[in-house]
N, C-alpha and C positions, 0 to 999 in steps of 0.2 A: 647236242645237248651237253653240258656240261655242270659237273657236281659238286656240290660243297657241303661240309659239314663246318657244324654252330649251334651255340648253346652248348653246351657240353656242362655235363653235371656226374662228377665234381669237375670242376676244370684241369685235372691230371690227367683226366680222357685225351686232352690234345697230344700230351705225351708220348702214350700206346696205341693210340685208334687214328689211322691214315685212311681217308675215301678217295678214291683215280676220280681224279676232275673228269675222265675221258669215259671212265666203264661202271663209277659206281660202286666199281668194289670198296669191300671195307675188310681193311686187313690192320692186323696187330703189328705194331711196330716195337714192340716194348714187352715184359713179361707182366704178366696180369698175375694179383695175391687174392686170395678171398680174405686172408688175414687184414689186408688196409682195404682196399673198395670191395664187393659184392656185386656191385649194378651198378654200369655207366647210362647215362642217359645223354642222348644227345638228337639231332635233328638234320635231317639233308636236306637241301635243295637240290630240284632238280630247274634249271634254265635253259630255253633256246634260243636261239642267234636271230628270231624272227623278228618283225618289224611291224606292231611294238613286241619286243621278248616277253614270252611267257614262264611262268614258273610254278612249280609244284611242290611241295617238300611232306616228310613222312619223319614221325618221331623213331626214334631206334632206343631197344632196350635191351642192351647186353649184362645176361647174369652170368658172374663169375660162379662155378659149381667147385665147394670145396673136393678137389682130388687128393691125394694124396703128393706130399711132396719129394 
């Protein structure tokens, strides 16, 4: 199986928000403000190598929580 992220809303999400093609994970690459975005919204697929491939995908909603800076 193999993973993708798309759609991204605002589009600076590509910037900060990395998904492993391999595992899925979703990890920050970037420093996340609550001061410019609050909520990234974006979408993964999930794909398989099967014959015809199959696919799946789940919306993701990450809320930035004002902390202290």
């Amino acid at each position: 199986v193999t993973y993708t992220a798309t759609n991204f809303f605002p589009l600076t999400g590509k910037d900060v928000i990395r998904v492993d093609s391999q595992t899925g994970e979703i990890v920050l690459t970037g420093t996340l403000d609550f001061e410019e975005v609050s909520i990234y919204d974006f979408r993964i697929e999930a794909r398989d190598k099967g014959t015809p491939p199959l696919s799946g995908h789940c919306k993701v909603v990450l809320e930035v929580l004002d902390v202290n800076d």
